[in-house]
Structure formats: structure tokens, C-alpha cells
C-alpha positions as CSV (number, residue, x, y, z in Angstrom):
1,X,0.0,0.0,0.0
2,X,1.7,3.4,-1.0
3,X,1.6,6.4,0.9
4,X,-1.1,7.9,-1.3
5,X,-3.6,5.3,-0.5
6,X,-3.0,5.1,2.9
7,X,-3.8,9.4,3.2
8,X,-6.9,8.6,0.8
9,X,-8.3,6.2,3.6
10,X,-7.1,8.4,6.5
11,X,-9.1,11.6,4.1
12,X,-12.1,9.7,3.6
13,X,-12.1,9.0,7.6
14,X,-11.7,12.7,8.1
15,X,-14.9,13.4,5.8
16,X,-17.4,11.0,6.7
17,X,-16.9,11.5,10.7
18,X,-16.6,15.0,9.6
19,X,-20.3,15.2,8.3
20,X,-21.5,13.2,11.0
21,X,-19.6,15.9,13.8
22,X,-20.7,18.1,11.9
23,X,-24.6,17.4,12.6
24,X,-23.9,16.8,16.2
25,X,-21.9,19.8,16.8
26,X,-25.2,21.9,14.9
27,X,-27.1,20.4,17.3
28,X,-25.0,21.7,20.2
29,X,-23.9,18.1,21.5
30,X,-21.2,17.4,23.6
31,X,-19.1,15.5,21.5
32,X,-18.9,17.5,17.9
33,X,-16.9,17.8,14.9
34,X,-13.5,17.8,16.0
35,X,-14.3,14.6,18.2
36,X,-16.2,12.7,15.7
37,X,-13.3,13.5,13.0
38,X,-10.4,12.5,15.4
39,X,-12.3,9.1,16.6
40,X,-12.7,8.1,12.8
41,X,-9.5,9.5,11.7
42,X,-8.4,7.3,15.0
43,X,-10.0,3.9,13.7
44,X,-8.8,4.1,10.2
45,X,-5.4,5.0,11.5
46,X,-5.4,2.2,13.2
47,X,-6.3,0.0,10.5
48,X,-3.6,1.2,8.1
49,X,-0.9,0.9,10.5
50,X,-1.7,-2.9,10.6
51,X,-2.2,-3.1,7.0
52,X,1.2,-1.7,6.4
53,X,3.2,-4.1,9.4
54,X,1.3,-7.4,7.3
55,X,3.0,-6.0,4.5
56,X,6.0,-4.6,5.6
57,X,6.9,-6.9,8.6
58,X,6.6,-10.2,7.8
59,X,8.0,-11.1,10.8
60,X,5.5,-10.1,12.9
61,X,1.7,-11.5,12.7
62,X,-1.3,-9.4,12.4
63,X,-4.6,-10.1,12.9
64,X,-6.6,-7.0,11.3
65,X,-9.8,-8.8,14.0
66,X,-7.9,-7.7,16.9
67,X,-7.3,-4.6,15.9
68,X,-10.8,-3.8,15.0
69,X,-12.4,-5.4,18.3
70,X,-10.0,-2.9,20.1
71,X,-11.1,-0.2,18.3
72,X,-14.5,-1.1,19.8
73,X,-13.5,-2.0,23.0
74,X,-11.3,1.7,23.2
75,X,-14.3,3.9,21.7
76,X,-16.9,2.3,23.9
77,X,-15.3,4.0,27.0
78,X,-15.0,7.3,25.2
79,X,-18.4,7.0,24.4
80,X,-19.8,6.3,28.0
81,X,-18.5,9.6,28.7
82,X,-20.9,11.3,26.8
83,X,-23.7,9.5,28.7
84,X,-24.8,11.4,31.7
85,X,-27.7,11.0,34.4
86,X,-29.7,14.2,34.9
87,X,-32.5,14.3,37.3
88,X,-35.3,13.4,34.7
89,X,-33.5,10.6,33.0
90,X,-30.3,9.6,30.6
91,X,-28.8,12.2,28.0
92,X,-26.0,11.7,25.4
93,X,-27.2,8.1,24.7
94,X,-27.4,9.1,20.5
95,X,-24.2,11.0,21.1
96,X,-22.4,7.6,22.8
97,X,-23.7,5.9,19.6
98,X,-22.3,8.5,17.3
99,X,-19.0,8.2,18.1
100,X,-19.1,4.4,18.2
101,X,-21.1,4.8,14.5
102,X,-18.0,7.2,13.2
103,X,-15.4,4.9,14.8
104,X,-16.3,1.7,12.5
105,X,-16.8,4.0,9.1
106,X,-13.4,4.8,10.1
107,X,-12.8,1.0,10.1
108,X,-14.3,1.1,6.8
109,X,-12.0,3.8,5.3
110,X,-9.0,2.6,6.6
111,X,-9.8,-0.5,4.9
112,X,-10.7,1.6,1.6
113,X,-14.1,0.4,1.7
114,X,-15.2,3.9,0.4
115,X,-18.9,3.0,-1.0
116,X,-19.6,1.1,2.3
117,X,-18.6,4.5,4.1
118,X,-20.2,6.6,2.5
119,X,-23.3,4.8,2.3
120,X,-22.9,4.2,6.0
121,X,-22.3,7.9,6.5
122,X,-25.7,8.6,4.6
123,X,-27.9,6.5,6.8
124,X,-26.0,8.0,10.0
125,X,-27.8,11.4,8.5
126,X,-31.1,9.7,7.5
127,X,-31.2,8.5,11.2
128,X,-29.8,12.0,13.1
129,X,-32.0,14.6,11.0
130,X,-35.1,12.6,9.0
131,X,-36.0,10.3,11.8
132,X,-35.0,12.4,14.5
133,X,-37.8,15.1,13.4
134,X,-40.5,11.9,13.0
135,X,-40.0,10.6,16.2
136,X,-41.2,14.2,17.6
137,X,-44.5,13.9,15.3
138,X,-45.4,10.0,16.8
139,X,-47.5,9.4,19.5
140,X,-45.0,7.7,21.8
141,X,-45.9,6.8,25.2
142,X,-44.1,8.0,28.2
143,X,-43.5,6.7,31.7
144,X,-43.7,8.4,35.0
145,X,-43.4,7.6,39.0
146,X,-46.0,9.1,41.0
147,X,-46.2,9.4,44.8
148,X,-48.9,10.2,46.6
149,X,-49.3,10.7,49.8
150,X,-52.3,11.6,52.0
151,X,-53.5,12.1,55.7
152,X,-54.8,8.5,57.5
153,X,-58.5,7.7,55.6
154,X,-60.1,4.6,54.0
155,X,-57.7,3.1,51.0
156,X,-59.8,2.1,49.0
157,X,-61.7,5.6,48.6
158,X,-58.6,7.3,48.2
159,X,-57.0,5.1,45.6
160,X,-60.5,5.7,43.3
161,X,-60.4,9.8,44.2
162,X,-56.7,9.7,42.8
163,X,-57.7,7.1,39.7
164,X,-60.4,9.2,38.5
165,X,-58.0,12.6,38.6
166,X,-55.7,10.4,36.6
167,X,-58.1,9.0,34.4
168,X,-59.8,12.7,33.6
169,X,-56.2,13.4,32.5
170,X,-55.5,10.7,30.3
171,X,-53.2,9.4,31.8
172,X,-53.3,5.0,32.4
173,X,-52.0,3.6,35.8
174,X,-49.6,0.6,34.8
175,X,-48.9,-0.8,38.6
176,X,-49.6,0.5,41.9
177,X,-48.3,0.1,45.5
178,X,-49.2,1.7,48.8
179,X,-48.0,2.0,52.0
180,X,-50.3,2.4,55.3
181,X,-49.0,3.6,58.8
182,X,-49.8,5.7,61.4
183,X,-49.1,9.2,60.0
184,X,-51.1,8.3,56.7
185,X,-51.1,6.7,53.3
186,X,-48.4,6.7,50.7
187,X,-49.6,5.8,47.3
188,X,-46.7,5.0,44.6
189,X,-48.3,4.5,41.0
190,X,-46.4,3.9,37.3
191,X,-48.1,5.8,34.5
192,X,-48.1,5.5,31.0
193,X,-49.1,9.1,29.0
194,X,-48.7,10.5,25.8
195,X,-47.5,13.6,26.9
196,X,-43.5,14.0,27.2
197,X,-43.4,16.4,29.3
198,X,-44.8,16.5,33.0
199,X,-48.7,16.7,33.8
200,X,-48.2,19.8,36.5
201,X,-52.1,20.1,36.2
202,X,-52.7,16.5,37.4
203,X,-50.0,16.9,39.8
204,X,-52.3,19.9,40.8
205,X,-55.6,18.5,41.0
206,X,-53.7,15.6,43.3
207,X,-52.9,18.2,45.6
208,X,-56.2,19.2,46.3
209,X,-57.8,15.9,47.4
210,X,-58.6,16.2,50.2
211,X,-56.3,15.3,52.9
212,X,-53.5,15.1,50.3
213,X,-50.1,16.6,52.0
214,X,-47.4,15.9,49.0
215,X,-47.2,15.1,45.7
216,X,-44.3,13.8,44.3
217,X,-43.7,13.0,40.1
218,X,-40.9,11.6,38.4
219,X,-39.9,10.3,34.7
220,X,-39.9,6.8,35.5
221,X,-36.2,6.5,34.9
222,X,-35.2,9.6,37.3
223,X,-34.8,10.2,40.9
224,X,-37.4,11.5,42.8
């Protein structure tokens, strides 16, 4: 391999994580272009550095798997990074899979699979910008914790008073648990609804059962 297509592979790794960092950094992500273009330039680098010892050390034997199942075993703890755990849930999850995406087209280049790339680099976009203003438009459900909790009265009463709030609101109780003891009841339900963001007038109708003396609401995969 000369050292003209060696820079083509290490070029067309700059570009196609380039486009891909590109549309991250646009969309004011963590990781953006210069990350996504040094992880695929990265990858690809390491793939020509093994092509060229096959060919130009015959001495020593290497096995082009190893390298690319460390390029995946190195770029999965960059992209854990990028993961972080707010209050309300997990963030940088598509970002995480970005620069593990970018990392194998680099794999690709370096192994002057251009076509593959590129097409690989066009259904990163199809994914980040066509399906990514879709998924806004369906009607996905979304899960919350609620936890109710209410001055000493009869259960069963208050666990209707709080369904029929719930149910006015459209919003569809997927499990329930309670608590009883001296100072009250604590009610602790799982909704589904198809609202993404949280119900604050449910939350306030809750409140004014009677007896009610907190409300607590949570995406299901947060902390209270």
C-alpha cells in the first residue's frame, strides 16, 4: 500500500466522521466535529498501520480482528463519557452511539471500503436529522413515577379519588403500591401518558384531594 492510499483512507475518515460531527456539533452536543473526526480518523489509522506491518513486517503476525475489536472496546469508554444522568433521565445516549457509529466507518476507510462509508455515512444522516424530526411527530408513550401521599383515611376511597383525577387526565396507571402507617397513606403509582413532558395540572388537582399533604412526580427512569 503506497503512501497515497494510505492518506486517501485516513481523508475519507476525516470526511465521513466529519459530516457526521458536523450534525452533532449543529445540534449543540457534547461531543462534535473535531471529536467525531479525530475518533474516525483514530480507527482508520489504526487499521492502516496494521495493513502496512502485514505487509511490511513479515516477521510479525497481524490479525486485522484484533485490531478492529479494540477499536471497539477503546471507543466504547469514550463513548460512556458522553452519557450522563440528569435528574429526569439519561442524556447523550445518541451521542455515545455517534461516536461508536463514526469509529467503525473509520474502520471502513481505513480498509478503503469507500462506497460502504459513505453509504454508512448517509444513513447516519437519515437516522440524526429525518427520523429524529419523525419521532417528535409520533404518538410515543411515556413513563412516569408518582407518589402520593395523603393524611390516615379509607384506601380504598382514596385510591379511586386519585384514579379518577388520573383517568380525567389521560393518563393510564400501569402498577400500583401503597404504604399504610400511622401518620397516613403513601400511594406509589407507574403511569403510562402521551404527553413527554410532565402533567403539572394532574400533579395539581392531586394536591387538592382532600387530605393530600405531597405530591411527588418523576420520569420513571429519574430520581425523585
Amino acid at each position: 500500500m503506497t503512501v497515497a492510499d494510505s492518506a486517501a483512507r485516513l481523508l475519507a475518515a476525516f470526511i465521513t466522521g466529519g459530516i457526521v460531527g458536523l450534525e452533532r456539533q449543529i445540534h449543540g452536543r457534547p461531543a462534535g466535529l473535531r471529536t467525531h473526526i479525530l475518533v474516525s480518523l483514530g480507527a482508520a489509522i489504526a487499521v492502516v498501520a496494521g495493513v502496512h506491518a502485514e505487509e511490511n513486517l513479515p516477521e510479525i503476525s497481524i490479525d486485522t480482528g484484533r485490531i478492529i475489536a479494540g477499536i471497539i472496546t477503546g471507543i466504547g469508554f469514550l463513548g460512556a463519557g458522553t452519557i450522563v444522568k440528569y435528574r429526569e433521565g439519561v442524556g447523550g445516549l445518541t451521542t455515545a452511539a455517534c461516536i461508536w457509529f463514526v469509529a467503525m466507518i473509520g474502520v471502513l476507510s481505513g480498509f478503503a471500503f469507500y462506497t460502504l462509508a459513505g453509504i454508512a455515512t448517509a444513513a447516519a444522516l437519515l437516522v440524526l436529522l429525518v427520523l429524529d424530526a419523525l419521532e417528535d411527530k409520533l404518538p410515543l408513550a411515556s413513563y412516569w413515577k408518582l407518589s402520593v401521599r395523603s393524611a390516615p383515611r379509607q384506601l380504598e376511597e382514596f385510591q379511586k379519588e386519585c384514579s379518577d383525577v388520573l383517568k380525567e387526565r389521560g393518563l393510564h396507571i400501569k402498577s400500583s403500591t401503597f404504604r399504610i402507617s400511622e401518620t397516613g397513606i403513601e400511594l406509589n403509582l407507574v403511569l403510562r401518558s402521551k404527553r413527554r413532558v410532565t402533567d403539572f395540572k394532574a400533579a395539581e388537582l392531586l394536591a387538592n384531594i382532600q387530605g393530600v399533604s405531597s405530591v411527588k412526580w418523576a420520569n420513571r427512569s429519574g430520581e425523585w
